[in-house]
Structures are given as C-alpha cells and as structure tokens.
VOGU-3710 file (C-alpha; in Angstrom, 3 decimals, decimal comma):
1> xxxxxxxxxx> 177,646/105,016/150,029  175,564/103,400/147,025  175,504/105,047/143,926  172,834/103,926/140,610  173,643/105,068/137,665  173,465/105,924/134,551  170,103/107,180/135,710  166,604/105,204/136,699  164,162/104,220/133,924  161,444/106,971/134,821
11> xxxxxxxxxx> 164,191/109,631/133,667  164,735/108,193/130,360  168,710/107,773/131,832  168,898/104,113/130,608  168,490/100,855/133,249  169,506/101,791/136,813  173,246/99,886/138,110  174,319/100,118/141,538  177,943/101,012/142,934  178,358/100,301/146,039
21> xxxxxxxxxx> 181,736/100,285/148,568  181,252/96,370/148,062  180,211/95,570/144,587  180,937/97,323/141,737  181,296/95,079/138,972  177,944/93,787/136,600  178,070/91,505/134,179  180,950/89,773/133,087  184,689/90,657/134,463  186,778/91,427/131,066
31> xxxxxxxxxx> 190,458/91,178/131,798  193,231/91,757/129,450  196,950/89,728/129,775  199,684/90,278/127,050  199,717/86,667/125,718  195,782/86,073/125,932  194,200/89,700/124,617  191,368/90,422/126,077  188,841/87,478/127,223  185,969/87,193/129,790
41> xxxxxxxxxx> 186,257/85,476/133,425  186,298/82,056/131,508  189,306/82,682/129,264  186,569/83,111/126,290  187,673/86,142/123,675  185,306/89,359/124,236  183,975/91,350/121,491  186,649/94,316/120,461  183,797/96,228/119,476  181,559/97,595/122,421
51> xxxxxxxxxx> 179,632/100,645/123,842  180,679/102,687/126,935  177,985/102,536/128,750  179,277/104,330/132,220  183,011/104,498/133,530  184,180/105,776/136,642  187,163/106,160/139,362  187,109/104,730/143,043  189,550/103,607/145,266  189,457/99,931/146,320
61> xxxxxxxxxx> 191,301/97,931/149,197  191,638/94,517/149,408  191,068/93,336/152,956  190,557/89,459/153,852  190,804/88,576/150,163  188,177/91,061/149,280  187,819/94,417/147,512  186,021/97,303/149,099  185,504/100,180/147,648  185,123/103,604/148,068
71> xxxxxxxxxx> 182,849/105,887/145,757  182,632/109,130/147,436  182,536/111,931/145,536  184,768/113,904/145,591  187,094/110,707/146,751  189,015/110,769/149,654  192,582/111,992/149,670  194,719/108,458/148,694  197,889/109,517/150,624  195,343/110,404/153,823
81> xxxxxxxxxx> 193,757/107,171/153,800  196,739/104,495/153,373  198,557/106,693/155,934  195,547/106,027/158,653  196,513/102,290/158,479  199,663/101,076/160,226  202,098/99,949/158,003  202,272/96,782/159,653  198,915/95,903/158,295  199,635/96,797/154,811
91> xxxxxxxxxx> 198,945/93,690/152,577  202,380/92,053/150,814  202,495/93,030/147,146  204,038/90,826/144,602  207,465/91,917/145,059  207,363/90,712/148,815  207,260/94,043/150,177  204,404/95,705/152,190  201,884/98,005/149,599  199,702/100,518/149,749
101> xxxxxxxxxx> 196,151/99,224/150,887  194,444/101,874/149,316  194,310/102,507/145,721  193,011/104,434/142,541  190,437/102,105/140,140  188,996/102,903/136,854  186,258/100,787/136,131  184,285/100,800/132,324  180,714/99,219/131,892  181,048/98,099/128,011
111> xxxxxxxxxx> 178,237/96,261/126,723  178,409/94,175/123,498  176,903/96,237/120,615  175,616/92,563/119,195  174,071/91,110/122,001  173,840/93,093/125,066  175,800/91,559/126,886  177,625/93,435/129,558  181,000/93,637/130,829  182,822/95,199/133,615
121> xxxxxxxxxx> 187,194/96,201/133,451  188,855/97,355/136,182  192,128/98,155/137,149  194,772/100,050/138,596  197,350/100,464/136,112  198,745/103,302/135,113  197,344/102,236/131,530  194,133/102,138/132,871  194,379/105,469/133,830  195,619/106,227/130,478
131> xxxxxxxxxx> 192,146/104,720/129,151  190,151/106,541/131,567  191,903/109,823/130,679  191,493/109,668/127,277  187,960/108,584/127,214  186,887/111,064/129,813  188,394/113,806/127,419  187,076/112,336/124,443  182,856/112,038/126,201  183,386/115,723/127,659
141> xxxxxxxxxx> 184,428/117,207/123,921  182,215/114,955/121,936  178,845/115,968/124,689  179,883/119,522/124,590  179,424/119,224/120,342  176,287/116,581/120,514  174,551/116,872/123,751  174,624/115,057/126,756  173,211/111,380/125,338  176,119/110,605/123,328
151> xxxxxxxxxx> 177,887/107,856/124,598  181,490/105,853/122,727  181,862/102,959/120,744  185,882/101,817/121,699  187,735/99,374/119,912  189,264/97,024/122,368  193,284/96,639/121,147  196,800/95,928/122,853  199,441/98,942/122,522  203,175/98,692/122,916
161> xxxxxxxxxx> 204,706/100,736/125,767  208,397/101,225/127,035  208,330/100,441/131,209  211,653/102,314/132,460  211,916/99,086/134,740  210,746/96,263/132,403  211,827/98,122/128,901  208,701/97,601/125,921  205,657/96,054/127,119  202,201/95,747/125,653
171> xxxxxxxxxx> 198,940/96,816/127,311  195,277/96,616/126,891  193,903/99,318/125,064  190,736/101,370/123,482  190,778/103,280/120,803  187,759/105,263/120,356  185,606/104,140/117,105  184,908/107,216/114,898  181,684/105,928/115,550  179,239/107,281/118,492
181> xxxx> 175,974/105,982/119,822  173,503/108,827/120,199  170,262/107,733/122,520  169,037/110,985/122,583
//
C-alpha cells in the first residue's frame, strides 16, 4: 500500500510525500543517542527548533538487513503478524535472543523552520511512543480550538527517565513550543 500525504498541491494540503511498505523516510534521518543529542545521518547537530510537518505509526520488519513496512490503516494486529512467522526465523536481537520481527514505529517529518530542510525520526521506543502520544493529543486539542491547518513547532530536548532494568536514563525528547504554525 502507498500512501501521499499531507495532501497533493491542487488541494492546497502542502507538497505531496509518499509512504510506502518500503520507504518511508524523506529527507535527512535525525537520530538521537544520550552522549551525542540529536544530530543528522552525518553526526552533524540538527536544529532543536522545527515544524511537524506529518507524523505517523506503522509497523516495520527488518528482513535481509532491510526495513519493510506496513501502513495499513487500521494496522494489522502486531501479536497476529509476528505469530504467522516461525520462531525459528525471528531475527537475533541484541541480547542474543530471538525478537519479535514485527514491530510498532512512530515516524515525525520535522522540517527546519530556517531553511527547509527536512528530516525524518523514527523509532520504536517506548519514548517514541511517548512523543507520538503526546503530540497526537496536543494536534487533536489544538485543531479542535484553531482548525484543521494548524500544525506544531517542538523543541527537540533530552529528558531523564528511570528504566526498572537500567535505573535513570535520558531520552530524546519534544516539547511542544507555545508556538504554532497556522497555514490556513
């Protein structure tokens, strides 16, 4: 299944993007590590200041040392899926056991408010989901009050958090500016 969003040009919904189950990243890849912040594919620092521009959640499989994804909507059920694939071809996580092939992504479309530049995060971390919870909450309200072409400003930021294996860790983080970009 392809997807294009935020909408097509003729519709006054913006530039057209598309998802599909094998690409869904445009732009540059921003990644976030505890001891480097948050920098682009080349280790560069990435504005903390950006616009929203789409964000969604997919589930994505890495098979022969590539991701495929899976945009359906409404997504397939997660415990369905990895369950259809013998366990014996589950790929070896980090800790040396067998994982779950199948899992949930959030992926964010930010685009730098100073030069347009665009950049795509995506993970599967439970603070992603965090993110992608708290921004989805924060769009609904704020579209509900100003219409439907309002979209955020976030303030990329780290955040301490307490693992229960690991004890206080930081994570990657947005913090919604007060600020919100109207293109209506």
């Amino acid at each position: 299944m392809n997807a294009i969003i935020p909408g097509s040009p003729s519709n006054g919904g913006g530039f057209p993007l598309e998802i599909s189950s094998t690409r869904v990243s445009h732009g540059t890849p921003a990644r976030w590590t505890e001891t480097t912040g948050w920098r682009d594919r080349d280790g560069l620092p990435i504005p903390d200041t950006m616009l929203v521009i789409y964000y969604f959640k997919a589930l994505r499989s890495w098979v022969n040392k590539r991701a495929t994804y899976n945009i359906d909507d409404p997504l397939p059920n997660l415990d369905e899926l990895n369950a259809s694939i013998p366990r014996s071809e589950w790929p070896m996580g980090l800790s040396g056991e067998p994982e779950k092939p199948w899992k949930f992504v959030y992926v964010f479309y930010l685009v730098d408010l100073k030069t347009g530049t665009m950049f795509t995060y995506e993970h599967d971390t439970f603070g992603a989901m965090l993110c992608y919870d708290a921004l989805h909450e924060a769009v609904t309200v704020q579209r509900m009050l100003r219409g439907a072409h309002v979209f955020p400003v976030v303030h990329l930021e780290q955040r301490p958090w307490k693992s229960a294996r690991f004890g206080p860790q930081m994570s990657g983080a947005s913090a919604a500016d007060r600020r919100l970009a109207d293109t209506g």
